[in-house]
C-alpha positions as CSV (number, residue, x, y, z in Angstrom):
1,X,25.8,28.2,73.9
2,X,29.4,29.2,73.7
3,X,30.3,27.3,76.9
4,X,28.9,24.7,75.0
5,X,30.5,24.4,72.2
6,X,34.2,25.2,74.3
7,X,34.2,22.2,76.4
8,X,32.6,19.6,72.6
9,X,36.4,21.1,71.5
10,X,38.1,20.4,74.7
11,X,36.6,17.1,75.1
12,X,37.5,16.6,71.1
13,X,41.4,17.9,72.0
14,X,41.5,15.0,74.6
15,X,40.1,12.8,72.7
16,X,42.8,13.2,69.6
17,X,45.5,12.9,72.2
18,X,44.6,9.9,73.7
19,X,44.2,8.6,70.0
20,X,47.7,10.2,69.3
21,X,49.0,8.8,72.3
22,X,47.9,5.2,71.2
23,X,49.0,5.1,67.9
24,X,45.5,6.6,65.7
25,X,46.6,7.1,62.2
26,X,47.5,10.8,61.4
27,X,44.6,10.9,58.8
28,X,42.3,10.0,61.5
29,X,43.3,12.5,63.4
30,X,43.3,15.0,61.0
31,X,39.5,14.2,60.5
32,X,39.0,14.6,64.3
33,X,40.6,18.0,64.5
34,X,38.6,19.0,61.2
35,X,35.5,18.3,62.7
36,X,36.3,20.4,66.0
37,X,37.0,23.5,63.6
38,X,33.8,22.7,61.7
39,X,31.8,22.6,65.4
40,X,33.6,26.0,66.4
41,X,32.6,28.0,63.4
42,X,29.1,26.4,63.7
43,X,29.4,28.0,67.3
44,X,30.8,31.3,66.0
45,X,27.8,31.6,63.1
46,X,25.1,30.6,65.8
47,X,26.4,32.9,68.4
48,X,26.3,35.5,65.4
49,X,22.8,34.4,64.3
50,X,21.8,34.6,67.7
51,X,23.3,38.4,68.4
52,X,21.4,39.5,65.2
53,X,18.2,37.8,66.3
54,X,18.5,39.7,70.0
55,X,18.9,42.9,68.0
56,X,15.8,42.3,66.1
57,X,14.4,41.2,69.1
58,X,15.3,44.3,71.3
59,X,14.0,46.6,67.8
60,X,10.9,44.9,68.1
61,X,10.4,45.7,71.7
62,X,11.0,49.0,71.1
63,X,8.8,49.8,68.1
64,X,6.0,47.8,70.4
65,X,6.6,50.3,73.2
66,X,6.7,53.3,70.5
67,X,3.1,52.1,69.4
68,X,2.2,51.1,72.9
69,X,2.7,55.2,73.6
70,X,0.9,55.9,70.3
71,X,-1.7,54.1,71.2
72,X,-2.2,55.6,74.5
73,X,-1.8,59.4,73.2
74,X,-4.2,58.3,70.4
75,X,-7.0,56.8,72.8
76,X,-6.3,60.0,75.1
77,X,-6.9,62.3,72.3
78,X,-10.0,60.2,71.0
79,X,-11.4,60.5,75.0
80,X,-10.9,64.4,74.8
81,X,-12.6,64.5,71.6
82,X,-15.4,62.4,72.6
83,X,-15.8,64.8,76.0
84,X,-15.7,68.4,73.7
85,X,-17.9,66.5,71.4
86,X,-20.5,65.8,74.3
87,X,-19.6,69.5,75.4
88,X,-20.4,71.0,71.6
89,X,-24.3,68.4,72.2
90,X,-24.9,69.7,75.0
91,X,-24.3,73.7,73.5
92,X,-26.3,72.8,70.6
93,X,-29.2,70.9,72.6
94,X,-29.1,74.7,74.8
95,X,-29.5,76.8,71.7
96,X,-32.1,75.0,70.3
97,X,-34.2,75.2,73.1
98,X,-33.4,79.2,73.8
99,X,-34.1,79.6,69.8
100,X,-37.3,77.4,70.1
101,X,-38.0,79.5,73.4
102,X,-37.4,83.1,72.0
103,X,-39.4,82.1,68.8
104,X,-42.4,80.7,70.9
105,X,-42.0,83.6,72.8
106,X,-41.7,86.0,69.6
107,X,-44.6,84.5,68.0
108,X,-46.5,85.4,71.2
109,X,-45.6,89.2,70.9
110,X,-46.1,89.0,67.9
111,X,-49.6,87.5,68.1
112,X,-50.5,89.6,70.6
113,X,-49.4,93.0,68.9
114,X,-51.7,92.1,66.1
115,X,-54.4,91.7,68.2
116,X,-53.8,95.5,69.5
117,X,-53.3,96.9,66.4
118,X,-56.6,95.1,64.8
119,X,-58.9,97.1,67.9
120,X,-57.0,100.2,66.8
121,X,-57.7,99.8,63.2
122,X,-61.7,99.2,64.0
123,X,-61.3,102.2,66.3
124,X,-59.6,104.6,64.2
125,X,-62.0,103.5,61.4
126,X,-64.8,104.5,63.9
127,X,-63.2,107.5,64.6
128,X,-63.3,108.4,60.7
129,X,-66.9,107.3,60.3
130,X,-68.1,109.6,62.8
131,X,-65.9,112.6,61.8
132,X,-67.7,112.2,58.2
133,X,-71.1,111.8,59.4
134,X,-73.8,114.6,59.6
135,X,-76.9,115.3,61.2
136,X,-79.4,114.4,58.6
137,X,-82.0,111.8,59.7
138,X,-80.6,109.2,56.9
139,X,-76.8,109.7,57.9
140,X,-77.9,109.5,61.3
141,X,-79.7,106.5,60.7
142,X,-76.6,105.1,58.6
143,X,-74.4,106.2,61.6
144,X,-76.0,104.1,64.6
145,X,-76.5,100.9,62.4
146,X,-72.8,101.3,62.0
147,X,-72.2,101.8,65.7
148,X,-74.1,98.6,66.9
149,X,-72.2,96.4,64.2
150,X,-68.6,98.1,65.4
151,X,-70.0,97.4,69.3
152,X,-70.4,93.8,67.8
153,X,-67.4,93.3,65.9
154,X,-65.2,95.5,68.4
155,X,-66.2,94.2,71.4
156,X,-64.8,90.0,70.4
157,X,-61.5,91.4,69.3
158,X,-61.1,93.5,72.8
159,X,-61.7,90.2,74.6
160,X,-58.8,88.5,72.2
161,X,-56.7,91.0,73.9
162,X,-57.1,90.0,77.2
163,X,-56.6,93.2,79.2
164,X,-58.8,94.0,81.9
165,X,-58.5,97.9,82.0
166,X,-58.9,97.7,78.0
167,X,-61.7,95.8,78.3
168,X,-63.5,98.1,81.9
169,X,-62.8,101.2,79.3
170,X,-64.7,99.0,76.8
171,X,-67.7,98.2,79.0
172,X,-68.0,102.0,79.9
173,X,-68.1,103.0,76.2
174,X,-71.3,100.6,75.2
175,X,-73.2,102.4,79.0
176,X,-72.3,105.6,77.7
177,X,-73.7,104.7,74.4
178,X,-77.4,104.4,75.5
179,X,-77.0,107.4,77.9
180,X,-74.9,110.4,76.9
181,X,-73.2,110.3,73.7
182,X,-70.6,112.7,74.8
183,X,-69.4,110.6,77.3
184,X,-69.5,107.6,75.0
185,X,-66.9,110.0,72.8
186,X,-64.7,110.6,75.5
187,X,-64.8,107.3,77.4
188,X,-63.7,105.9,73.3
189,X,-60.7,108.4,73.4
190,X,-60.0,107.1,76.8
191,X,-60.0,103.8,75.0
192,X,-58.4,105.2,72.3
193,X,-55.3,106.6,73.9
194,X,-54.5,103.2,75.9
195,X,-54.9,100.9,72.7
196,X,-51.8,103.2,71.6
197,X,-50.0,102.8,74.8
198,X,-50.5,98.9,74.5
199,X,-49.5,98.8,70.8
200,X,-46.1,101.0,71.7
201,X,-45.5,98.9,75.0
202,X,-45.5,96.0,72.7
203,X,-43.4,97.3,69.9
204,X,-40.7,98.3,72.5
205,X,-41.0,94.5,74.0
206,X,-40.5,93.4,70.4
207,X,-37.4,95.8,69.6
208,X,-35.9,95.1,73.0
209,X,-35.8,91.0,71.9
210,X,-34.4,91.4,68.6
């Protein structure tokens, strides 16, 4: 631009000389020389305007590449947040299911105890029946009515429990029942005895999971 405008005054400096040269009128001249002043401080103010506009222009590119880099540490960031959010899911989808696991399996233990601990209660109630009951013809009477209802009632909640030995010591109880009632006694402290170790195996099951 400023080549430009440099040759417009040279080619105006020639031109006044030639006029000079042939006789132009000084006022004529004057007007020529004005205008060339006028066209180089036109120059001067565009080349200005044009320096400030670069600047701008070079500001601008930098504050693009500033937000450029801001952009890209900001969609970085967002990616890691996005991956430790999957990451936290996937923890929480894990310790759901071990909590839904451990309280099936709790429940189960649970369950189970309670089964044990209703065949001890009938037993021990048994137990307690007998102690109290004597030889008169009505207690006795009173004694094996009670008997054939705690076989009855007994026998489904053994099978709730589900343990084979329990249930073998169970069968030998009602055959010793018809046969020898001292052996119906000791096969129902046999009985007895493991019902307690179940119920303790359990409880120790239970204490070791909490």
């Amino acid at each position: 631009m400023m080549k430009k405008w440099f040759l417009v005054g040279v080619m105006l400096l020639l031109a006044s000389s030639l006029v000079v040269g042939c006789g132009v009128p000084q006022e004529d001249y004057d007007a020529v020389v004005a205008e060339r002043d006028a066209a180089q401080a036109e120059a001067t103010s565009l080349q200005s305007e044009l320096a400030g506009v670069q600047g701008e222009l070079d500001d601008t590119k930098r504050d693009l590449s500033t937000t450029e880099s801001n952009l890209a540490t900001a969609e970085s960031n967002l990616a890691t947040a996005n991956t430790r959010i999957t990451s936290l899911e996937s923890s929480a989808s894990e310790a759901r299911s071990q909590l839904n696991s451990m309280k099936a399996d709790m429940t189960s233990s649970f369950t189970s105890l309670q089964e044990k601990l209703t065949v001890q209660a009938a037993i021990l109630d048994y137990w307690n029946y007998a102690a109290k009951s004597t030889y008169s013809e009505t207690s006795m009477e009173k004694y094996f009515t009670y008997t054939a209802s705690f076989m009855v009632n007994t026998g489904t909640k053994i099978d709730a429990v589900g343990n084979a030995e329990l249930s073998q010591l169970w069968e030998n109880f009602i055959t010793y029942a018809a046969l020898d009632e001292v052996e119906m006694m000791i096969s129902l402290t046999t009985l007895t005895d493991l019902i307690n170790d179940l119920i303790n195996q359990d409880t120790e099951a239970i204490d070791a999971k909490l």
